[in-house]
N, C-alpha and C positions, 0 to 999 in steps of 0.2 A: 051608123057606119062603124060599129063596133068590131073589130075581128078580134083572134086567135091569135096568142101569144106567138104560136107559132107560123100566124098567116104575117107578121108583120119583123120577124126575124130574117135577117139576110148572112150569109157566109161574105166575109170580104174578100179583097184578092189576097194573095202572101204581101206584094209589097204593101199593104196597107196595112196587115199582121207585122211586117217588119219597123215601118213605119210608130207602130202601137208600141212595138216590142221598145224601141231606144229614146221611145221619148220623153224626155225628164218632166220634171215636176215646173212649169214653168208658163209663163202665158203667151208663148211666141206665136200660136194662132189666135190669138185672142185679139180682139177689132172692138176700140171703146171710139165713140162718138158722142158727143153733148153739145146743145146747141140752146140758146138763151132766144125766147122768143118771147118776144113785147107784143104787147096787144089781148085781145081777147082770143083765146080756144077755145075752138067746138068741140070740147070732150069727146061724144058722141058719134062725128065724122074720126076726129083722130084716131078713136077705140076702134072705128067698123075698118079705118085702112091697115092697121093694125093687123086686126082679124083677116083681112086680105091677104096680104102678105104671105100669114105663116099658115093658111091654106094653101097656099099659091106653093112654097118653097118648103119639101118636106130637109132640105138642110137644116131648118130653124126648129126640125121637130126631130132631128137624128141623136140618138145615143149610142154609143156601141159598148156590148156589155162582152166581158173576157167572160169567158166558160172551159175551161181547159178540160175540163171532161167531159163534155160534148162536141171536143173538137176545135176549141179555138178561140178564135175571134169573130163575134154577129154584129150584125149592125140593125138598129130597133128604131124604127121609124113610127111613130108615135101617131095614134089619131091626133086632125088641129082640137083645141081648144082653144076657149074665149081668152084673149088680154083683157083685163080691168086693166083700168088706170083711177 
């Protein structure tokens, strides 16, 4: 499933350019979760739901890379890869 730098680059909107443009150095989108679980883990089921996941939701595979001289702001949606744990 390998593509082209260029098959996996997106133009955003302005307001998401704008968005990019004012936002500070800070972790206000940022979403931490920890959770303590007793008992035994099936590494293996946990790892494949994992890999579920960020197949399933290319939000968990989105970067956006600034290019001002080609125009902007892209947003780069990454082929999935595997989670080890």
């Amino acid at each position: 499933m390998s593509t082209s730098i260029s098959d996996r680059l997106r133009i955003v909107s302005p307001q998401q350019q704008y968005l990019h443009g004012i936002e500070t150095p800070s972790q206000t989108f940022w979403s931490c979760y920890a959770s303590l679980v007793q008992g035994p883990v099936d590494v293996e089921r946990l790892q494949s739901a994992l890999n579920a996941v960020v197949r399933r939701h290319e939000i968990l595979r989105t970067t956006f890379l600034s290019l001002p001289a080609a125009g902007g702001l892209f947003q780069v949606i990454e082929d999935p890869k595997p989670v080890s744990l």
